[in-house]
C-alpha positions in Angstrom: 18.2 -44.8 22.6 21.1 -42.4 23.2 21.3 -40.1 26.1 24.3 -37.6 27.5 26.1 -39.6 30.0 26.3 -36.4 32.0 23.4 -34.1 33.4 23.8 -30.1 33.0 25.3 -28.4 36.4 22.0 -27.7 37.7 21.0 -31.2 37.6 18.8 -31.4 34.4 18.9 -33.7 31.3 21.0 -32.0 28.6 18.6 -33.2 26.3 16.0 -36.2 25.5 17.1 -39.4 24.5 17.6 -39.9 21.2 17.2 -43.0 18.9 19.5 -43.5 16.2 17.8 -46.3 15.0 17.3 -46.5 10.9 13.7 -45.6 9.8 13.1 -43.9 14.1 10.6 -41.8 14.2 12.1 -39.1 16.1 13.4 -37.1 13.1 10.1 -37.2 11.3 8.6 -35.6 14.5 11.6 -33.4 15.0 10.8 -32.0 10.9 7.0 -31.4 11.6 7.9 -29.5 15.1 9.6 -27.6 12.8 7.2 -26.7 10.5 4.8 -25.9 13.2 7.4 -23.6 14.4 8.0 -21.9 10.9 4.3 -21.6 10.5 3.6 -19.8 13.5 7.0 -17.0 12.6 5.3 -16.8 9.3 2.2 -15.8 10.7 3.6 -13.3 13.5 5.5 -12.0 10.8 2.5 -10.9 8.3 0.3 -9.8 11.2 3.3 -7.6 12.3 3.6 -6.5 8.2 -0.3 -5.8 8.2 -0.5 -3.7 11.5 2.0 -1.5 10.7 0.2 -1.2 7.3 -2.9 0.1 9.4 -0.8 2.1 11.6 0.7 3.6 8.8 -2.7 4.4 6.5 -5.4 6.8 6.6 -8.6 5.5 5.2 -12.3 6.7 5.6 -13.8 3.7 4.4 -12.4 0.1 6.6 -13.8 -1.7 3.3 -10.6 -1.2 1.8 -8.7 -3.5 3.6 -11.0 -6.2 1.7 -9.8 -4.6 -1.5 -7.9 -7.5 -4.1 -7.6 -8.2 -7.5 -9.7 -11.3 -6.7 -13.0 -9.3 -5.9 -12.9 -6.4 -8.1 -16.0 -6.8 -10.4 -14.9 -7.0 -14.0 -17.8 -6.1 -16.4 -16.7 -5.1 -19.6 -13.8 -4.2 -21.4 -12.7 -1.0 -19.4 -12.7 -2.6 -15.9 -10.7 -5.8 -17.4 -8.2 -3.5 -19.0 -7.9 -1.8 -16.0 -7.3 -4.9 -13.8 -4.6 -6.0 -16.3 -2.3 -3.2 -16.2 -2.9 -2.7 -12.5 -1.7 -6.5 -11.9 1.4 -5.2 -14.7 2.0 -2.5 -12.4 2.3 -4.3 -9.5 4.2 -7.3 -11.1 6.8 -4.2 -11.9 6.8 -2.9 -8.4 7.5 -6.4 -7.1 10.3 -6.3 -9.2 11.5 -3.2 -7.8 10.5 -0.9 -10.4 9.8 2.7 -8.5 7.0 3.4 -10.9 4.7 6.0 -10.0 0.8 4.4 -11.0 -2.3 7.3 -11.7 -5.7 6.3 -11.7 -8.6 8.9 -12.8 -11.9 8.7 -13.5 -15.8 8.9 -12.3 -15.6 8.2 -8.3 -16.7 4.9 -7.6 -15.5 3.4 -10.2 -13.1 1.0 -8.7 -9.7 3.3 -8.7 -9.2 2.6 -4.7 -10.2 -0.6 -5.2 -7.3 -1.7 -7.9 -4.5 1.0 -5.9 -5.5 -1.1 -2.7 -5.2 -5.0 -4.7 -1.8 -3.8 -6.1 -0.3 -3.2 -2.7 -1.6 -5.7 -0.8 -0.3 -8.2 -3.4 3.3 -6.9 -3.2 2.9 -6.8 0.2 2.3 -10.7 0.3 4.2 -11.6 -2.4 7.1 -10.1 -1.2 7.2 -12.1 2.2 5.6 -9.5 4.2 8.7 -7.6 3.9 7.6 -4.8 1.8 6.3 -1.5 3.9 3.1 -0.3 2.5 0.4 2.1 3.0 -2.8 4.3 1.9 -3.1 7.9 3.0 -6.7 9.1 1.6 -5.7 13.6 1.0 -8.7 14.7 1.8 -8.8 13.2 5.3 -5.0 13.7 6.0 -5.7 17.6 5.7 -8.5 17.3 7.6 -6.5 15.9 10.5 -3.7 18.3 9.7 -6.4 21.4 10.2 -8.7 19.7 12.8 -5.9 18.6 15.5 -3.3 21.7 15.3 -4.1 25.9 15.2 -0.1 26.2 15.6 1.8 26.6 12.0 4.7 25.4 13.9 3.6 22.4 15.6 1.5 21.7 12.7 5.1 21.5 10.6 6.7 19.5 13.0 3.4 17.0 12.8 4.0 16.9 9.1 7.5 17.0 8.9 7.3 13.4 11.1 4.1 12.4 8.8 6.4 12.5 5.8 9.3 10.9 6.9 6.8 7.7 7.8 5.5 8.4 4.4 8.8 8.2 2.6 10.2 5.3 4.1 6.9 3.5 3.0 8.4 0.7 -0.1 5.0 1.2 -1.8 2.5 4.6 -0.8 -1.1 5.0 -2.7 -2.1 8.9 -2.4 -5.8 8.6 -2.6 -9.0 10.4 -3.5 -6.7 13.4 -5.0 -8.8 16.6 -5.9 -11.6 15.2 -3.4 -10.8 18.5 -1.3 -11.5 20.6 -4.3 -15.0 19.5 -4.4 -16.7 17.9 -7.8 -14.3 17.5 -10.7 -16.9 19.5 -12.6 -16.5 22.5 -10.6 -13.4 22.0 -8.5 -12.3 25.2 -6.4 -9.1 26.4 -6.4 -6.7 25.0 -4.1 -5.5 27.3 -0.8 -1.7 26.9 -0.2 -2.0 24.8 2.8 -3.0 22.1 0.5 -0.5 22.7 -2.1 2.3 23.1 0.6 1.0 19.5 2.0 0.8 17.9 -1.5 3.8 18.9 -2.7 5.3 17.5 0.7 3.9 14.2 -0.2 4.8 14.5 -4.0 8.4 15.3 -3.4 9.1 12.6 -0.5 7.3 9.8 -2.4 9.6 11.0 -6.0 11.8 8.3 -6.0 9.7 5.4 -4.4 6.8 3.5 -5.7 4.0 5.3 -5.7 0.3 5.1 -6.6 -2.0 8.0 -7.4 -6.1 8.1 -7.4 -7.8 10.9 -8.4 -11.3 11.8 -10.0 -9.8 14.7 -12.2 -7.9 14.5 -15.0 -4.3 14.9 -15.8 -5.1 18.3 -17.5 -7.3 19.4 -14.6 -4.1 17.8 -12.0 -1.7 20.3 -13.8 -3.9 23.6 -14.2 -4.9 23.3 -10.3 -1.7 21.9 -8.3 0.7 23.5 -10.9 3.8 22.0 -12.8 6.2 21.3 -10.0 3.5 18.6 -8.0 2.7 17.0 -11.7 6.3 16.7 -13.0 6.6 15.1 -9.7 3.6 13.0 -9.8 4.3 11.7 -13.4 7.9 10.9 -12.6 8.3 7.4 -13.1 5.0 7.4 -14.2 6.3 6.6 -18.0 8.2 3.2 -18.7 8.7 1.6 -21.8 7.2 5.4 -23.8 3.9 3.7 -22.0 2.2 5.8 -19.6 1.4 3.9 -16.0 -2.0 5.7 -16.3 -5.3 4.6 -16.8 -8.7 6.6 -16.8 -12.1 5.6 -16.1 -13.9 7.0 -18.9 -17.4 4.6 -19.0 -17.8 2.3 -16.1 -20.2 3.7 -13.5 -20.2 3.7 -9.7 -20.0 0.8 -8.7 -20.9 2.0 -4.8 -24.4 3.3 -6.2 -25.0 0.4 -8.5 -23.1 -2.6 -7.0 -22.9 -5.3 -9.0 
């Protein structure tokens, strides 16, 4: 066993002793300390990643933080074509592709669901070093309306609401066209919700994005207009592939859980 000869100036060992001798124990013990050290960071580091995911979401429904490619309910050829692109898609986002992802189709049918498993796996796959983040539409204008009556407080709210949003690595825009009512009937939207969408459209235009919506593409245009969907479907095409897929057959899955 080695020890320092001297002691530190307020009288304490400078370290333990140490035994140099071949096949010692101490640097086996020393590695596991280690690793019990790294494991613990690794931890504070992804429930630091996962809090300010929360911080930065708004969600009605607290299920989706269960959401994963894991538990999403494949049961026929639809919902297993869908669950292959989406892991494409987020295999391309990993690789920091800032592709823009649209999802449309029946509600319930699992669009939130596979938006959610896509950012929670880059999210973990990148080291918890990715920002990332859900903002449901229908429930941020809601907050927008309900908290402020002054236009120019109610700016400055969203002016710091979509620089959080912007600096998000990977944003899903959720429930699109919710607002509007049915996606039968939808009404036609009021410029405070075009002003707010386009807000979110143009800040998220050059980062990785993910849209849900249970209208159509032709229905996204003809109510929001060409400027929000030119900017919604840029970087929505790679490879002369659309990053699109609709729900046209599987039903709702919240009604009829299977």
């Amino acid at each position: 066993m080695l020890k320092w000869e001297n002691k530190n100036k307020d009288g304490s060992e400078r370290c333990a002793p140490v035994c140099i001798a071949p096949g010692c124990g101490h640097r086996e013990m020393a590695k596991r300390n280690n690793n019990k050290n790294q494991v613990i960071v690794d931890e504070s580091v992804r429930k630091a990643a996962e809090l300010k995911m929360i911080n930065n979401s708004i969600v009605t429904d607290t299920k989706v933080w269960r959401s994963s490619f894991e538990s999403y309910k494949v049961m026929d050829q639809e919902t297993q074509q869908a669950k292959f692109k989406a892991q494409n898609w987020m295999n391309k986002i990993l690789n920091n592709e800032n592709l823009h992802v649209i999802f449309t189709g029946n509600p319930g049918a699992g669009k939130t669901h596979l938006a959610a498993a896509i950012i929670f796996e880059v999210l973990e796959k990148s080291n918890y070093k990715r920002t990332v983040g859900i903002i449901n539409f229908r429930e941020l204008l809601e907050q927008l309306r309900v908290a402020i009556n002054d236009d120019e407080v109610r700016k400055s709210i969203r002016g710091a609401l979509m620089t959080e949003i912007k600096k998000m690595d990977v944003c899903v825009i959720d429930d699109l066209g919710a607002e509007l009512g049915t996606a039968e009937n939808p009404t036609k939207p009021t410029p405070f919700v075009i002003e707010t969408l386009q807000s979110l459209a143009e800040a998220r235009l050059e980062k990785a994005t993910i849209f849900t919506s249970n209208l159509n593409s032709k229905q996204i245009l003809t109510l929001y207009g060409e400027r929000i969907y030119s900017r919604m479907m840029n970087g929505a095409k790679t490879d002369d592939k659309l990053s699109a897929f609709r729900f046209k057959e599987t039903s709702d899955k919240r009604r009829n859980p299977i």
